[in-house]
N, C-alpha and C positions, 0 to 999 in steps of 0.2 A: 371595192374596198369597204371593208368593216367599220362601223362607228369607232370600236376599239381602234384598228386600224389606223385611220382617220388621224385620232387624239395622240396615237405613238408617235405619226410622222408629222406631226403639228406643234411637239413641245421644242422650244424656241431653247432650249438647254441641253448639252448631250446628256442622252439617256442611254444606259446599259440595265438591260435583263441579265441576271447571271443564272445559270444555273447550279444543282448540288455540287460539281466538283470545282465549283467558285473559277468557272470557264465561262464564255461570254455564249450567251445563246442568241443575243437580239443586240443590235445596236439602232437609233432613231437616226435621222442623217444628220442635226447636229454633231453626235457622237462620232460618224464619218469625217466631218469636217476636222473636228477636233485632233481625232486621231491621225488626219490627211491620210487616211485610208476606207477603202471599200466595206462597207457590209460582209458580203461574201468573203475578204480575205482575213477577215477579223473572226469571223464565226468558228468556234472551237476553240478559240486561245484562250490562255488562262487570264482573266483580266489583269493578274498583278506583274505582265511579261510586257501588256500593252501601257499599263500605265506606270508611272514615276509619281509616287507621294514621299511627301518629306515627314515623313511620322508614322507612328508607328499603326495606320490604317487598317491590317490586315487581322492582328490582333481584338483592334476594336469591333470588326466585321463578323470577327466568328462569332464574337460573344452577341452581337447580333441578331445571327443567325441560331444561335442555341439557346438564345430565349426567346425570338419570334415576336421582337421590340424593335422600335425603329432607331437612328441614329442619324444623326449632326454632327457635325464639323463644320467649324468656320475657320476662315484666314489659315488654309495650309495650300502651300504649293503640291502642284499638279501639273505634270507636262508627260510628255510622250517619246516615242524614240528620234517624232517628228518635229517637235516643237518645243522650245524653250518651258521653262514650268513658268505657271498662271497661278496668284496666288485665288484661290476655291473657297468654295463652299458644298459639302459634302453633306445625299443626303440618301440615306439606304433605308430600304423598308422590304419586308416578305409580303411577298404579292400573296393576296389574300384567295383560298383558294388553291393557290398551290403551295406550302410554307417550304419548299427545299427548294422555290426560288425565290431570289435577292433582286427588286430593283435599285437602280444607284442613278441619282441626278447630280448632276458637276456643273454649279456656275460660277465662273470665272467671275472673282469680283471686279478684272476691269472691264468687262462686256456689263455687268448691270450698276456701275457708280460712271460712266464715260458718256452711255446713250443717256440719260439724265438730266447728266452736267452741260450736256455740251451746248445747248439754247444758251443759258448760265452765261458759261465760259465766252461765248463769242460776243454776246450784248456786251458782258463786261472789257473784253477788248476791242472792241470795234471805237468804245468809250475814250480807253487810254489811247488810241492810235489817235483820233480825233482832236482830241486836247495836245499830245505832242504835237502834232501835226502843224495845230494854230502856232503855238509856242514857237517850235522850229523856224517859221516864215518871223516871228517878231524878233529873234535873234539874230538871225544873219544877217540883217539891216547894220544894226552897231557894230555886229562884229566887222563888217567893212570896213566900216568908219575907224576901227579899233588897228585892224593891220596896215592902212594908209597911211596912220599918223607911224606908228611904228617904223614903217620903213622912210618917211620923211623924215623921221628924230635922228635914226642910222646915218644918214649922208653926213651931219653934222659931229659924229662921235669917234672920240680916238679908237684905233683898233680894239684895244682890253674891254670897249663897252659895248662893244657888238653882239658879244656874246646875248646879251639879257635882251636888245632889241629881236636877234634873230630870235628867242626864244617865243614871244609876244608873236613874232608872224607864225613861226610851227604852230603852235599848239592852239592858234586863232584858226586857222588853215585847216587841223584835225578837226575842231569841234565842227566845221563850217559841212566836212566831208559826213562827218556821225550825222547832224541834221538831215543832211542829203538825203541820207538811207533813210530814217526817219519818216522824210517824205514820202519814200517809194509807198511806204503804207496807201495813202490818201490820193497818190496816182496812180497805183495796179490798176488799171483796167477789169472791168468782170472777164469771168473766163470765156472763150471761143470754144466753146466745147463743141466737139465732133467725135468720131471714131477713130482710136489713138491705140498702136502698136504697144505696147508699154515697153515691150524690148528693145525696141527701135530708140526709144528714149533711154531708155538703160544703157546701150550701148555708145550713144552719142555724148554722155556725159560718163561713161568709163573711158572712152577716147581721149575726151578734152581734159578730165582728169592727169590720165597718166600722161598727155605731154608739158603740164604745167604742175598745178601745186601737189598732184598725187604721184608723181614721177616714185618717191623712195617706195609706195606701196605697191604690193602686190594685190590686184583685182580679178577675185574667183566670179565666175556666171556661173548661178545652181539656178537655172529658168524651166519653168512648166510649159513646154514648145507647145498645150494643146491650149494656152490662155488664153479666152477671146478675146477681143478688142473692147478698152478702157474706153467711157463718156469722158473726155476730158480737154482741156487745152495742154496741146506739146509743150509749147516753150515756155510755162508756169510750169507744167512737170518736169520740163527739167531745168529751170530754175531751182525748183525744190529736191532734187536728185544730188543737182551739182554741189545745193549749199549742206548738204549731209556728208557728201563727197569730201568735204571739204573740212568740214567737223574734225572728221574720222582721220583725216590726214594730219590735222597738225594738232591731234591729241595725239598722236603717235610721238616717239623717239625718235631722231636723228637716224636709225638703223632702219625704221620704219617697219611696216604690220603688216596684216591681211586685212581687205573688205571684203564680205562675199556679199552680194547680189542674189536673193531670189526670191522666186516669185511662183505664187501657187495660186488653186480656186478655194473658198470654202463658201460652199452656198449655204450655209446658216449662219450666216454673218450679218446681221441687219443693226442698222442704224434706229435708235426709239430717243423721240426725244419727250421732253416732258411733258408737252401737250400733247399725246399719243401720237403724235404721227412716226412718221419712219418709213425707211427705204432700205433697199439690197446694197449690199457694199462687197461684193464677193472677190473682187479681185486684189491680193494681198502681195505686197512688195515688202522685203525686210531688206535692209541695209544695217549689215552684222562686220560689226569690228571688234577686233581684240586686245583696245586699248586700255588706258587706268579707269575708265568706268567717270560717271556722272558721281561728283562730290553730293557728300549724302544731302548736306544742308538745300541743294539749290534743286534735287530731283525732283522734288512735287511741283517744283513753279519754273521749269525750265523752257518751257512753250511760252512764258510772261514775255513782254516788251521787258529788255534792261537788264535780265537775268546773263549773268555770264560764267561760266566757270572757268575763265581764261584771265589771264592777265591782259590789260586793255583792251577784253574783248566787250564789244558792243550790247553783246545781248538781245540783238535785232534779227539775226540770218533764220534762229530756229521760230520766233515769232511769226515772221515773213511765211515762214513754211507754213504752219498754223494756219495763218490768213488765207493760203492759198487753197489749201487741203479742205478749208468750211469754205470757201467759197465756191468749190466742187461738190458740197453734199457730200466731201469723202472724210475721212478721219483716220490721225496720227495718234501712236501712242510711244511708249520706250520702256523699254526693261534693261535695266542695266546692272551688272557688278562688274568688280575688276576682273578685267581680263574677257568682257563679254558686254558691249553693247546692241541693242538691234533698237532700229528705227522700224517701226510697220506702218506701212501706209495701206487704207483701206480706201477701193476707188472704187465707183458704179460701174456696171457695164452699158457697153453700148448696146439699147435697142436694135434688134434685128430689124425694125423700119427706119432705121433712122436715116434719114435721107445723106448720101458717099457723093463725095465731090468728087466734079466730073474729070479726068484726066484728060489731058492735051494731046 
């Protein structure tokens, strides 16, 4: 392999060569991923069959190309036949050399503002989990004390004033139950990671779904049967399977939705954080539903502890997920409008030495 070579299949961004007739002559395997298609099957199409821009792109490209200047674009969506659009960064230049071709780099602003943030993000919640955490254990103390006396007050009260004692036990009894969960933070266990089917967990929480709280939905599998096997612990992944499962179900309507389930590879998917380090995350799960979408106000901070867009809803199950997700080195994001939610979970692979438990 060429130094040139080399430097194509090494940029950490899909990159497309186009040629004169604004056809795709090279793609790098980012741009494979991207596209969740091959080199080979992509070679000869006209780039703008392969891609989806929300602006007027193509325009901007000739004029480009017919003055032999380069071109920028920020904050436009980009997606594929294969993937939801990513909001971009667009960046085309004539390769020097040959000027009747066009290269074009596509970085997805949430692959470079997510590997950044996310050291950021978990110090900062690892924080608030910690301090609820204390809090939680100094509450439930009184509140004991609080529903004992209540239900000792009740023996003594004519029926018409039961009402407001029984109120005093519910709503003592719910805050006791929200703590609870609270807690689960601070006693998750680190994960048991090993070599984990991920269908196998897909499937056992599409199971328990549909005979409990997913009953009204329909649950589609679109699975990549060549996926290898996930670094992970099972019964955290499908903790966090079941609590999206779960989302998805009762944002829905009474008549009920679709989830679809699926799951791909994309090997230029890497995790960077801001001390440079970073690892491979290639193995991608989307959990896509076609509910009212994530209310705008609460999108950017919907991973926070507390955040809810439900009515009495906690604001804990998608946090929980979060916790889980970094404490695998893997990572969660969300795209949402009405009528189009997807959950992506990005997981490591398992090691080909990684030592397989022995079977009985």
């Amino acid at each position: 392999m060429s130094a040139e070579d080399a430097i194509w299949a090494s940029l950490p961004v899909p990159a497309f060569l186009i040629d004169a007739s604004d056809r795709v002559a090279d793609v790098n395997s980012a741009a494979e991923g991207f596209l969740n298609a091959s080199r080979r099957s992509v070679a000869g199409s006209p780039v703008w069959d392969l891609l989806a821009v929300d602006g007027p792109i193509e325009e901007a490209f000739a004029r480009s190309r017919a003055n032999g200047t380069p071109l920028f674009v920020n904050d436009i969506d980009v997606g594929s036949g294969n993937r939801a659009p990513l909001q971009c960064g667009i960046q085309i230049a004539p390769v020097q050399g040959a000027p009747d071709r066009m290269i074009m780099l596509i970085t997805p602003r949430e692959l470079a503002g997510r590997m950044t943030q996310s050291h950021t993000v978990k110090s900062a919640a690892q924080s608030a989990i910690g301090m609820a955490e204390m809090l939680a254990h100094e509450i439930k103390n009184p509140l004991a004390g609080i529903t004992g006396a209540a239900q000792l007050l009740s023996m003594n009260l004519a029926p018409e004033d039961l009402e407001l004692t029984d109120l005093i036990v519910t709503e003592s009894r719910r805050i006791v139950k929200l703590l609870e969960q609270v807690e689960q933070f601070g006693n998750l266990s680190p994960p048991d990671r090993r070599p984990v089917n991920i269908h196998d967990v897909l499937d056992r929480a599409r199971r328990s779904a549909l005979l409990g709280f997913g009953a009204h939905m329909t649950i589609v599998e679109d699975y990549d049967p060549s996926l290898p096997l996930a670094l992970g612990d099972p019964d955290q992944l499908l903790q966090v399977v079941l609590n999206l499962l779960k989302n998805a179900s009762e944002a829905a309507d009474e008549k009920g939705g679709t989830i679809r389930l699926h799951t791909y590879f994309e090997h230029s998917f890497r995790l960077r954080r801001s001390d440079g380090s970073g690892h491979s995350l290639p193995l991608q799960i989307e959990i896509v539903d076609d509910g009212p979408g994530l209310p705008d106000e609460i999108r950017g901070d919907i991973f926070d502890p507390f955040v809810s867009g439900r009515e009495n809803g906690t604001g804990l199950g998608l946090a929980l997920v979060s916790k889980i997700l970094s404490d695998h080195d893997g990572w969660i994001s969300v795209d949402s409008v009405p009528g189009r939610t997807t959950f992506r979970l990005s997981l490591p692979r398992a090691p080909h030495d990684f030592p397989q438990e022995e079977t009985p």
